[in-house]
N, C-alpha and C positions, 0 to 999 in steps of 0.2 A: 352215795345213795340218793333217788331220786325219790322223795316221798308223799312229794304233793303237785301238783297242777293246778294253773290255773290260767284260762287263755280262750281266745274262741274257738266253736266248733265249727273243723272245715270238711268234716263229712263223718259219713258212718255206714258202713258195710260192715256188718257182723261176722267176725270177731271183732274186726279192725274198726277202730275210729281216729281221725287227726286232730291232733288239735295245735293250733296256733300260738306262742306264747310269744309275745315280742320281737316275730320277726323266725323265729325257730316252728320249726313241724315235728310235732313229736308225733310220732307211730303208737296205739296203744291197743295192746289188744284186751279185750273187758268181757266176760258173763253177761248172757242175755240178763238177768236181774240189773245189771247198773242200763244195759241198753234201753230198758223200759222206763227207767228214768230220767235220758238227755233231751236236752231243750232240741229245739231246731236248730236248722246248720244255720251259722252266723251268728249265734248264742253266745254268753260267756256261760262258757261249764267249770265245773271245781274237780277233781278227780283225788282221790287218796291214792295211791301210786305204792307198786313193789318190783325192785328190778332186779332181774334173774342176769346174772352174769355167764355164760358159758365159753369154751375153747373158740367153740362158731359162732357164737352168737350175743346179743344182750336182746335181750325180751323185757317192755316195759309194759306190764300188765295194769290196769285201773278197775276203780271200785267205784261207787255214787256213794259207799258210805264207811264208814269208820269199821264198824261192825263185818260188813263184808270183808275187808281187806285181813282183819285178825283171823276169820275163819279160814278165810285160802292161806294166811301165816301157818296154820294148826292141818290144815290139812296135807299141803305137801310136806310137812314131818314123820306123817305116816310112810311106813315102808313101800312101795312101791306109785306110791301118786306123785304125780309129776304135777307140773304148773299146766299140761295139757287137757289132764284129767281133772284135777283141782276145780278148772273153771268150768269145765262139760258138766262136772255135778252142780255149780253152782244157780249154771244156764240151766239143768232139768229142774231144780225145784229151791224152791225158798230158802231162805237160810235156817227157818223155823222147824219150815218140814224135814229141813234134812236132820235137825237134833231133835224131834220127834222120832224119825227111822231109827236113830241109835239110839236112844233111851226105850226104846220098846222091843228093840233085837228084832228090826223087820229087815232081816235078812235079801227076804223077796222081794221088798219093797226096792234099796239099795240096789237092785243087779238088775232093775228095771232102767237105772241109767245106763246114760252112754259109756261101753266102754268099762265098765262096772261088772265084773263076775261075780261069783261065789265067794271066792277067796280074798279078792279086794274087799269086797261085803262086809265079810269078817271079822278082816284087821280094821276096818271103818270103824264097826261098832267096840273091838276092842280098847283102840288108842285111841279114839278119838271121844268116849267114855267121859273121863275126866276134862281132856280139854274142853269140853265145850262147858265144862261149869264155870269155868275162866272167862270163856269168850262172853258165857249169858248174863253174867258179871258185870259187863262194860257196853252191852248192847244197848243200853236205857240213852245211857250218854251220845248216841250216833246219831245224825241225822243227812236225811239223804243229799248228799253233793250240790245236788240241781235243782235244789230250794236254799243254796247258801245264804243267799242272798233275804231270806225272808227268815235268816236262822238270827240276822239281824235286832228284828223285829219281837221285843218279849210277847213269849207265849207262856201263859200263869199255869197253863196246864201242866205243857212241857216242864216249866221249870220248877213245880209241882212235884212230880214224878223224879227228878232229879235228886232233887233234894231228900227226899225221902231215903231213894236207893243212898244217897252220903247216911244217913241214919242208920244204915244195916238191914232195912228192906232188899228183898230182891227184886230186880226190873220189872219182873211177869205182876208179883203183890204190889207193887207199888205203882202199877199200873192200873190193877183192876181198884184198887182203892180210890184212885184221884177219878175212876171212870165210876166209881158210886155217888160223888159228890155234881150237885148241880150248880158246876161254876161257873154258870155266865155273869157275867158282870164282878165273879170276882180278884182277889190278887191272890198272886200265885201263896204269900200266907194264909189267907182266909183258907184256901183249898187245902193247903195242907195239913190247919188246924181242924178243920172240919174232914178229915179222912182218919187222921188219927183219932178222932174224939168217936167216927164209929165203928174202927177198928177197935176200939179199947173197949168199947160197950157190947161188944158179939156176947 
């Protein structure tokens, strides 16, 4: 299994992108959501990576982020979504929006994608229910591919919010928390001690 990438980019025509890893060209096909995130061609890019093995075929699909890759894992589980469908929903709308649509049973909303009927709609919002409480779980932790490079670099916020969600906060609370506190200048404990301290005093 091929799970990560990392290499430069020798081009990008949507779906399709190449990327260079030491001499090798990998073929990737990706959701416009990771394509809005690659550097320019001759860039080093990062890709999270999932390979579809078939009779005809291996398909090596990429993500810009940790998070994306687990939702296209959860979504071609459902009955009838392919890895073609999979990433057409992903390329119509955010990852957000799209567990927005099924936490609110917007049926209508779902069949507005590509490729997306009524009855695909359905089973969406049925199975796919639960998993995303899984997926919204681990979403804190992501960050996009094609800032690897500055994932580097501590960020007091980020690592803020991190931390937190290890505590038994969830991604979404443990975001709006570290975004009530005015952290400039401080470290990523100050922010945490100060989110909790106006958490506890609501």
């Amino acid at each position: 299994m091929i799970g990560r990438l990392r290499g430069t980019l020798l081009s990008k025509m949507p779906p399709f992108l190449l990327v260079d890893v030491q001499g090798v060209g990998y073929e990737v096909e990706a959701p416009m959501s990771t394509f809005y995130q690659l550097p320019a061609i001759e860039n080093e890019v990062v890709l999270h990576t999932h390979l579809i093995v078939r009779e005809d075929a291996q398909i090596l699909c990429g993500f810009a982020t940790e998070s994306e890759r687990r939702l296209f894992r959860s979504l071609i589980r459902v009955n009838g979504v392919g890895a073609k469908l999979a990433l057409a929903i992903l390329s119509g709308m955010s990852a957000d929006e799209f567990a927005r649509h099924v936490a609110e049973n917007d049926i209508a909303g779902l069949t507005r994608l590509p490729g997306v009927g009524k009855k695909t709609a359905e089973r969406l919002v049925i199975e796919m229910r639960d998993r995303l409480e899984d997926w919204q779980s681990g979403e804190a932790a992501s960050l996009p591919a094609a800032a690897a490079s500055a994932a580097s670099q501590p960020d007091p916020g980020r690592e803020a919010v991190t931390a937190l969600v290890a505590l038994g906060y969830r991604p979404q609370e443990a975001s709006r928390m570290v975004q009530k506190v005015d952290s400039e200048g401080l470290a990523s404990e100050d922010i945490i001690r100060e989110a909790l301290r106006a958490s506890i005093s609501k």
